[in-house]
C-alpha positions in Angstrom: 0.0 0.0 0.0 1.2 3.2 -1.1 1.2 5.9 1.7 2.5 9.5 2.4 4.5 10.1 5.6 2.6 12.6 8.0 5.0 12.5 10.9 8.5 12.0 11.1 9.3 8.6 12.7 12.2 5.9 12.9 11.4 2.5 12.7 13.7 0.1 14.2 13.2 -3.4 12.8 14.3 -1.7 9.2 16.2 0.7 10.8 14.9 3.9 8.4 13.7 7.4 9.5 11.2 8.1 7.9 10.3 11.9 6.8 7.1 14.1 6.6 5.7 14.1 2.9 8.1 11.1 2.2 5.8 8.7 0.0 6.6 4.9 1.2 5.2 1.4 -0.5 4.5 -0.6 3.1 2.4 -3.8 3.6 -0.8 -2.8 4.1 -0.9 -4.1 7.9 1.6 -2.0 8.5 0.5 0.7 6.3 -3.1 0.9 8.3 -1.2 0.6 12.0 0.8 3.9 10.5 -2.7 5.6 9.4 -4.2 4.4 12.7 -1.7 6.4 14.7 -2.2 9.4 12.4 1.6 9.2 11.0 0.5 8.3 7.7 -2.0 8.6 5.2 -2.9 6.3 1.9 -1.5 8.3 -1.1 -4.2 8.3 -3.8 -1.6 10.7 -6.2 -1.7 8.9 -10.1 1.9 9.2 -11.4 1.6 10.5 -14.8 3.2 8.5 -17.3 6.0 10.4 -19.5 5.4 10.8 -22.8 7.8 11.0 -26.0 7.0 12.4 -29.2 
């Protein structure tokens, strides 16, 4: 699950900081304990694809 970092946190098991507005691919589990807790939120934002020519 794709979500956006709300609150700067470290998380140990990994051992990464993670950064407000940082945009992070987590398993969902762990990506819905993160929005629980109001450090992250699921980031809807469509990449657009480049074009050429």
């Amino acid at each position: 699950m794709r979500v956006r970092i709300l609150k700067p946190f470290y998380h140990a098991r990994k051992k990464i900081a993670y950064k407000p507005n940082e945009i992070v691919d987590a398993k969902k589990d762990e990506a819905e304990l993160w929005m629980h807790h109001g450090m992250a939120m699921q980031d809807k934002s469509v990449e657009v694809p480049e074009r050429k020519g």
